[in-house]
C-alpha positions in Angstrom: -6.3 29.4 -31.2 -5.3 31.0 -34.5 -6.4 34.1 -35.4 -9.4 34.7 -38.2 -11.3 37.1 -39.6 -14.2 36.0 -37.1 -12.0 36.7 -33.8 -10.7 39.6 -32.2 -7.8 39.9 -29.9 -8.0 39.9 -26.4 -4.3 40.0 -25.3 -1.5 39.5 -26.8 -1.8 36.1 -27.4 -5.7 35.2 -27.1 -8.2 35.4 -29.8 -11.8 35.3 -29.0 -14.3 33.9 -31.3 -16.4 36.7 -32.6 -19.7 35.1 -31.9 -20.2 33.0 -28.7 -23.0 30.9 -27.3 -24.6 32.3 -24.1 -25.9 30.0 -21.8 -28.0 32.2 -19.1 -31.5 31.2 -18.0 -30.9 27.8 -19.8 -31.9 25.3 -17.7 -29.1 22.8 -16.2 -31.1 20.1 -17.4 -31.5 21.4 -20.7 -27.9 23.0 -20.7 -25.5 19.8 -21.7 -27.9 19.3 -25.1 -28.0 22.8 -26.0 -24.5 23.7 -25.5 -23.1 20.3 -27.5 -26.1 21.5 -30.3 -24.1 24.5 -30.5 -20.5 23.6 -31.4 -22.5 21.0 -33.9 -23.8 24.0 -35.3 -20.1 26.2 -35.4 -19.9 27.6 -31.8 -16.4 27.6 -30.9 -17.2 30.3 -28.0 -19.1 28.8 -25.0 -20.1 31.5 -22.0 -21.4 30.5 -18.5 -21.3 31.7 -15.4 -21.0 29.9 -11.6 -24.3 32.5 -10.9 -26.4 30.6 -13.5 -25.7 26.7 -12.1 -25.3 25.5 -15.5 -21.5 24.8 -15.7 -21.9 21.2 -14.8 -24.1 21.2 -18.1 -21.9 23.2 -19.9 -19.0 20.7 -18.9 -20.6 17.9 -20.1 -21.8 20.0 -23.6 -18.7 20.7 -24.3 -17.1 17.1 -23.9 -20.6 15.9 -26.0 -19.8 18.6 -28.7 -15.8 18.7 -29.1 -16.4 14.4 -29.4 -19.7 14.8 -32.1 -17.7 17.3 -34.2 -14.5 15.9 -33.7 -12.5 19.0 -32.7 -9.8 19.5 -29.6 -10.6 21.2 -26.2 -8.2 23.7 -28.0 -10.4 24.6 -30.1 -13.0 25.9 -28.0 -13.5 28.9 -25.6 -14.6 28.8 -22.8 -15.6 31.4 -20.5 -17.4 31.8 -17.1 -17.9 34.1 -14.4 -16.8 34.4 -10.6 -19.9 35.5 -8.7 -18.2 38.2 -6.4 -20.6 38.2 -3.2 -23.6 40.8 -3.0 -24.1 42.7 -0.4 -27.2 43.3 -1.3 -28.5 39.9 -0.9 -26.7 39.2 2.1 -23.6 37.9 0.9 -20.3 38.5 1.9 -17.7 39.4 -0.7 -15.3 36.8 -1.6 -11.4 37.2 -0.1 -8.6 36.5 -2.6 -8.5 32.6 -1.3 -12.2 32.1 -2.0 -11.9 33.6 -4.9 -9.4 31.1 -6.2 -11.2 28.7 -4.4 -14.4 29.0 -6.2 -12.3 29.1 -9.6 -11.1 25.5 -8.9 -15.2 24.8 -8.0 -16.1 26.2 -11.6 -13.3 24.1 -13.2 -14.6 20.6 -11.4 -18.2 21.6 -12.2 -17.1 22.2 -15.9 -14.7 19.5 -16.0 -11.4 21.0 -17.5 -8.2 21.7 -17.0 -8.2 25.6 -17.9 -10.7 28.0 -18.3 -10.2 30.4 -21.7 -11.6 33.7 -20.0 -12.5 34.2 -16.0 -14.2 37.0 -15.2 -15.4 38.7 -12.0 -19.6 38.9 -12.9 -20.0 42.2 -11.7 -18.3 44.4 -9.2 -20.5 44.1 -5.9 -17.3 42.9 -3.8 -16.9 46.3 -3.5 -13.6 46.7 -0.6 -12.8 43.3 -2.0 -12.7 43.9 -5.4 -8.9 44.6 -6.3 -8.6 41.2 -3.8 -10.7 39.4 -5.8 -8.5 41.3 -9.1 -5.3 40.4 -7.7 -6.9 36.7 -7.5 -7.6 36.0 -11.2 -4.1 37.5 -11.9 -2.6 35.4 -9.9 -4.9 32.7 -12.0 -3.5 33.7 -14.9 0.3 33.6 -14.2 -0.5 30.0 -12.7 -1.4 29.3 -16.3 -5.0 28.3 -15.1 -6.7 30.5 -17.1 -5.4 32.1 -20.8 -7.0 35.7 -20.0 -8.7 37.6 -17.5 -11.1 40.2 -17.3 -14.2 41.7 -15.5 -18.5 42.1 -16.4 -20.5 44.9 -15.9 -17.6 47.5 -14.3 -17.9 50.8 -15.3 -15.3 53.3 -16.1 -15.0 54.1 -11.8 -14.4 50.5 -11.4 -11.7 50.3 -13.9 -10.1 53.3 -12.9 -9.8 52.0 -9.3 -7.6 48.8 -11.0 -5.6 51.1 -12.7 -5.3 53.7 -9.3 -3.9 50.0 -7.4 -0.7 49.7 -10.2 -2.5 46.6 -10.9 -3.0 45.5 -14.8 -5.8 46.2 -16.4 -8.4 43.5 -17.2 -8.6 42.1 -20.8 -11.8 42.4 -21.1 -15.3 43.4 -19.8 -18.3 42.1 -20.4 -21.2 44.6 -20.6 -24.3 45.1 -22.0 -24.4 46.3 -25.4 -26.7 46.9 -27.8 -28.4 50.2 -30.0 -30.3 50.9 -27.6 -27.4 50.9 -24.7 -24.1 52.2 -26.6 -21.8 52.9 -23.9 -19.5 55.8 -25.8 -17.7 57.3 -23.4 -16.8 53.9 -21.2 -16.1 52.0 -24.6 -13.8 55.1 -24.9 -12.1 54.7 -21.9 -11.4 50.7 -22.5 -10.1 51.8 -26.1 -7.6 54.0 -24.0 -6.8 51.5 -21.5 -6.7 48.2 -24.0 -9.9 46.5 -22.6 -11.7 44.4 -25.2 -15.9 45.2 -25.3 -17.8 41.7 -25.0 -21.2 42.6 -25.5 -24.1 40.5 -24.1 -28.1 41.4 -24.6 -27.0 41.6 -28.1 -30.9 41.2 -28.9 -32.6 43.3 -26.6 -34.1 45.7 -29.2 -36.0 42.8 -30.2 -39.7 42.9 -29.6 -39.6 39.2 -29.0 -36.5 39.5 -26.6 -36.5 37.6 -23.2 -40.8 37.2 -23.1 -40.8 34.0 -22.3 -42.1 32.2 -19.3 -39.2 32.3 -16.8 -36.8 35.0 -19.4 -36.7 37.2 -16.7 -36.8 40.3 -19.0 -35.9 43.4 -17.6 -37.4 45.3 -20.6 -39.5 48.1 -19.5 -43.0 48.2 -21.4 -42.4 52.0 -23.1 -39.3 49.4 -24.5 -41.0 46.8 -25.9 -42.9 47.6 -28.7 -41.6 46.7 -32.4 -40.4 50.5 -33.8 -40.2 48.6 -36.9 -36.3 50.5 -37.2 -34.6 46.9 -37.5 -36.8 45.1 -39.7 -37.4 47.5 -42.0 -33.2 47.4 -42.2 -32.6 44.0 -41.8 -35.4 43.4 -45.1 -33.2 45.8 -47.4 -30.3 43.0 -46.3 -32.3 40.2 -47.0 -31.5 38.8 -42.8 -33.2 38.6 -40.1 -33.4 41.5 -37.1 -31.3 38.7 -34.8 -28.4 38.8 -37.9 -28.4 42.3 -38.0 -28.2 43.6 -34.2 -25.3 40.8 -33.8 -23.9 42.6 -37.3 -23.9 45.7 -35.5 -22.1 44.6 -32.6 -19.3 42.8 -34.6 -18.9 45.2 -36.7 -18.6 47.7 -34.2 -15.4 45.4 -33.0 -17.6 43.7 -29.8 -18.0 39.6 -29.5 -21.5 38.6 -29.1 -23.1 36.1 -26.9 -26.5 34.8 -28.6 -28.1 32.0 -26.8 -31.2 30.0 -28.8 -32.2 26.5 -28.1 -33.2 26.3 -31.9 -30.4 24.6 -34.1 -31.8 26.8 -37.2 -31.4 30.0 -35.1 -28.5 28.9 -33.7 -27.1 28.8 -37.5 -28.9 31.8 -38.1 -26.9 33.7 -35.5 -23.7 32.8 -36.5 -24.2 33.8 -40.4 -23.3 36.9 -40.1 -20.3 37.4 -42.0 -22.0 37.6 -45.2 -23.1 41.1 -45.3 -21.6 44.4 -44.0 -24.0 47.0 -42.2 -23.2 50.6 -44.7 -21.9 53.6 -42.9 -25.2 55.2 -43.3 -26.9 52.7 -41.8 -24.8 52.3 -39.0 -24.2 56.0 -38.2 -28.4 56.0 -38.2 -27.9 53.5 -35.5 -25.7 55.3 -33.6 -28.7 58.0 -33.1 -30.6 55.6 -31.3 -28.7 55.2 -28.3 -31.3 55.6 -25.4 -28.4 55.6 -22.5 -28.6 53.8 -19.6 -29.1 49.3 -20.3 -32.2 47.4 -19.9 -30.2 44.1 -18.5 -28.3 45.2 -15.9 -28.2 48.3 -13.4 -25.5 48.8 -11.5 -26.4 49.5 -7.4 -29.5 47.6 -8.1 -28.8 44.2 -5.9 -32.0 42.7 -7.3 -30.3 42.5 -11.2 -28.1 40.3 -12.6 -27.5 39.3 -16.3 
């Protein structure tokens, strides 16, 4: 995949598109449709995960899409997630061979040849997490998988990849949004070149995950409308969606929307249109509130 102005690097010779489709809590039988709506609507940037049993739909989306628009599996990206093993739930962590053999389960279940971007979900293997490391490396050399990279790791985990003399992952997926920043680990990936993927792009949102079955994590003092982002998005003339994802690209972070509405869908990916003004965005900056909504690391309970 060439590179644009709507990509960003993730290794030396992977571009990422910019703004991807996330697929969690989409149901697998609503999954294939949504996911071949998507690259109708632009999407080149598909994200699953083997945690949300969705890749067989996201498989068979993909085929659907690249056939109705007419485009090469080359020109998509794909990414999904090894679920590590939690503890927490009783699971035990996943060795180096499991690992590798659950990456062959998510490529049958998806039905292709390579996977784009493997990451490990979130770093609950704990003892077994440089295994499980050494695992998608050994993915990538085999030419399985184009890049490699982690979710949800903080700056401890990274640092123990680095303390093993093992290379550092291309990317990690976190949560990122206003609200959740992340300075001083987005610091430490600048220093160690790991590309920021941002998910819960759209927490700030009042209408963020309140679905029945969204499984928002959004504490209540969070979830009233502050007005901050519509009041900013009007003097842009875009929606509150357009402008948090505007943030986060601008801000140098892929985003992973995820609507089952074709218009929103287009909506979300219009983005390039406009460019957030340094006063603006250093006003955002002040409302960092810390610690993410989505995701808490320790907490077995929380996934994204």
């Amino acid at each position: 995949m060439s590179a644009s102005p709507n990509t960003f690097p993730i290794n030396e010779s992977v571009q990422i598109p910019a703004v991807g489709f996330g697929t969690y809590l989409i149901p697998p039988a609503d999954t294939a449709k949504a996911v071949s709506n998507a690259i109708e609507c632009g999407y080149r940037h598909i994200d699953t995960a083997s945690v949300y049993e969705n890749e067989t739909g996201t498989g068979e989306g993909v085929q659907a899409g690249l056939k109705s628009a007419r485009l090469k599996r080359s020109d998509i990206f794909v990414t999904t997630k090894l679920w590590p093993g939690n503890p927490g739930w009783g699971e035990s962590p996943k060795s180096a061979s499991e690992t590798i053999a659950e990456f062959e389960a998510s490529l049958r279940r998806l039905g292709l040849d390579y996977i784009d971007l493997y990451l490990i979900h979130s770093p609950h293997g704990g003892e077994k997490r440089i295994e499980q490391w050494d695992a998608l490396l050994q993915l990538k050399r085999a030419g399985k998988v184009r890049a490699v990279g982690v979710s949800n790791f903080n700056q401890d985990h990274l640092e123990e990849i680095k303390l093993a003399g093992l290379p550092a992952p291309d990317a990690n997926q976190i949560e990122l949004h206003p609200w959740s920043q992340k300075p001083d680990l987005l610091a430490y990936m600048r220093a160690s070149e790991i590309s920021p993927i941002a998910y819960s792009s759209l927490a700030p949102l009042s209408t963020w995950r309140t679905g029945a079955g969204q499984d928002s994590a959004k504490p209540k003092e969070s979830a009233a409308d502050t007005d901050v982002f519509k009041n900013m998005a009007a003097k842009y003339a875009v929606s509150e969606a357009q402008l948090l994802l505007r943030w986060g690209v601008q801000n140098g972070y892929a985003v992973l929307p995820k609507s089952l509405n074709p218009i929103r869908m287009r909506q979300n990916l219009d983005i390039f249109g406009f460019t957030i003004d340094p006063h603006d965005m250093a006003f955002i900056t002040s409302l960092d509130r810390g610690n993410g909504i989505a995701w808490a690391i320790g907490d077995p309970t929380q996934i994204k």
